[in-house]
N, C-alpha and C positions, 0 to 999 in steps of 0.2 A: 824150673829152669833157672841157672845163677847166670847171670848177666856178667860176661868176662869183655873178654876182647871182641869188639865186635868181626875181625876182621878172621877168626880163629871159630866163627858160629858157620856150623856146614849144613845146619839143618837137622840132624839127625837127631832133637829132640823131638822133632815133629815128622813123623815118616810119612805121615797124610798131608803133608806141605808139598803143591808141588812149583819148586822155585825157578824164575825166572832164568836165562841163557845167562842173565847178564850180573849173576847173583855174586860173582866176584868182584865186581867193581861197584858196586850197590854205594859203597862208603868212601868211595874216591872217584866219585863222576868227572868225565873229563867230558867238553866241549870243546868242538874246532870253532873257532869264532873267526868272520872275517873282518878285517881292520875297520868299515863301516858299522857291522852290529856291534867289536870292542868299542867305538867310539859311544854308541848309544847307550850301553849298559856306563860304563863310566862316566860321563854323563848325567843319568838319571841319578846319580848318586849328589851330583851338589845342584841344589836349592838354588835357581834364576836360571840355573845353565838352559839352554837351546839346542838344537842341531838343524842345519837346515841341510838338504841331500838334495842333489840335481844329476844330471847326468852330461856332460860335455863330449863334445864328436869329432877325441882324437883320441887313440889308441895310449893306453896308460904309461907309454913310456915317454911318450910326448909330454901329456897332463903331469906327470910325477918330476920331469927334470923343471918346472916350475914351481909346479908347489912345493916339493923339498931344495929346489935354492933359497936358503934363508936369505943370502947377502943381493942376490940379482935378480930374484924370481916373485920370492913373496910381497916385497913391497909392492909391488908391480899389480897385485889383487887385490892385495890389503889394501883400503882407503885412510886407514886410520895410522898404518905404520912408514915411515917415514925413511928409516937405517935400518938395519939390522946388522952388526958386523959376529963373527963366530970366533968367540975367544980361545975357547979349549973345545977340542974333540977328539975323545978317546973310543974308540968305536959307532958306538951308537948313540952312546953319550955327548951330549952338546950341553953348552955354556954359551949363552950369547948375550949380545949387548944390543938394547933395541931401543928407541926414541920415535915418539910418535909424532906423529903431523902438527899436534898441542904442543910439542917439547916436553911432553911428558916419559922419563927415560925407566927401566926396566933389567936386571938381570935377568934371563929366563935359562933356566937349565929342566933339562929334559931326554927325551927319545927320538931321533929321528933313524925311520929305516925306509925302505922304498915301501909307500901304501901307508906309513904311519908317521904323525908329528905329534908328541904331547910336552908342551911347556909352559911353564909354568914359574912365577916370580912373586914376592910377598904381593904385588897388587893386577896383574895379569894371567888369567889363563888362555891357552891358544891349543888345538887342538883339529888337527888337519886326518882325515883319512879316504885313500882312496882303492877300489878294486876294478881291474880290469871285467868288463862285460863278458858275457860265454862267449861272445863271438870275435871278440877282441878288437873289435874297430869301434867302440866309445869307452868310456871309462866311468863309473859311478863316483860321487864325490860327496864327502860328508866335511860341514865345516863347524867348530862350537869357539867358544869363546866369551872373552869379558874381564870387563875390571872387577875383581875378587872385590867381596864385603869384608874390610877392617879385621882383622882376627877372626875370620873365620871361612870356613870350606864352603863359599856361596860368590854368587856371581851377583853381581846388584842388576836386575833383568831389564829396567828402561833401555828401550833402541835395540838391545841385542838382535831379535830375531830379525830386524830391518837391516841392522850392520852386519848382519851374516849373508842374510840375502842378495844385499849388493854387493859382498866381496863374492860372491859365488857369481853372480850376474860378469861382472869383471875378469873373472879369472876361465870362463866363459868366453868371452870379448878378446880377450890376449892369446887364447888358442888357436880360435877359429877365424882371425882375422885376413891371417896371411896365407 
């Protein structure tokens, strides 16, 4: 057999092959991922990163107009961020300007959509996702994050998993309070 195109192989070298339903897409897999498992897989990719997931009991449109308010919402959970103002936003694309509760300040550009946050600055990463429950009256929530290691695609892992927990603990607290 000459090894061509993979996507141009129909089998018919092998007539005692018998191939899967799924034998046309074999070489271009497509997964439906939801905003909590992309947060995970992305994630697992840098070195210190965390994810901490809880589930809060208010319906995701409630949970969502907070955590994707960068300027009124998110400080509000975050213990660590202070401002946030949004300089440019072109779709889903954002630019924003953040300073933390240290006065330590940040460009972060990134994605925001309803159920998804990822940004990201030479020394911050911040990455929010959430999905509504099947039944629709709570919402799952995944939170990661951290101060990037110096030139490179790693999070420096001291406190993280504690400063996750208590911004999810919080953002918990600011739901359910009223």
């Amino acid at each position: 057999m000459t090894v061509g195109d993979p996507h141009e192989w129909n089998g018919s070298e092998h007539p005692d092959v018998d191939l899967p339903s799924w034998h046309g897409s074999v070489f271009d897999p497509v997964a439906e991922l939801d905003p909590i498992e992309r947060l995970r897989i992305i994630t697992g990719g840098i070195p210190g990163a965390r994810v901490v997931e809880g589930v809060v009991d208010v319906p995701f449109d409630e949970a969502w107009a907070v955590m994707g308010d960068l300027e009124d919402g998110f400080g509000v959970f975050q213990p660590d961020m202070r401002h946030v103002t949004v300089v440019d936003r072109d779709g889903e694309h954002v630019v924003a300007d953040a300073r933390s509760r240290y006065g330590m300040r940040a460009r972060l550009r990134g994605v925001l959509r309803p159920g998804w946050c990822w940004l990201q600055s030479r020394f911050v990463i911040i990455g929010m996702a959430a999905t509504p429950s099947p039944d629709g009256a709570t919402t799952r929530v995944a939170l990661t994050g951290g101060v990037r290691v110096p030139g490179r695609a790693a999070i420096v892992p001291l406190g993280t998993r504690r400063a996750l927990q208590r911004s999810l603990t919080q953002l918990d607290r600011v739901l359910t309070r009223g």
